[in-house]
C-alpha angles and dihedrals in degrees: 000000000000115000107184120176116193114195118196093001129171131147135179106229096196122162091331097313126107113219121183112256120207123347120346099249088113116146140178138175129191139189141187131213136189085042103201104173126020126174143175119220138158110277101202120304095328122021148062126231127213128200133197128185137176131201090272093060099249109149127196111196116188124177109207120177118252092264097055086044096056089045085062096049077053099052097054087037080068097033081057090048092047120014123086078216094094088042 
């Protein structure tokens, strides 16, 4: 399942082509749940992609640099340690 929350969002839908509309404040989150496939691959000369995809077919892609990459490592190296999660 996609959640996906837009803050301050408006768009011009003219002739095909989306303009911004009003300041640029403009936000959004998503998240996606049921997560059925997940991997890690090189994203160009110096980051790393992951990509997430459910059953539906709703994919989330995000390129971190190698060092945000490794403090995550980091972070479910701990979770592992500590939280009854990986029990």
């Amino acid at each position: 399942m996609l959640a996906l929350t837009l803050e301050e969002f408006m768009v011009e839908l003219n002739d095909g082509s989306i303009k911004n509309v009003g300041p640029k404040n403009k936000a959004a989150t998503a998240k996606l749940f049921d997560v059925e496939s997940a991997e890690a691959r090189e994203f160009g000369d110096k980051r790393i992609k992951l990509v997430f995809e459910d059953e539906d077919d709703n994919e989330i892609q995000i390129s971190l640099f190698p060092e945000d990459v490794r403090s995550l490592v980091d972070d479910i190296e701990s979770l592992e340690e500590d939280s009854s999660v990986f029990e």
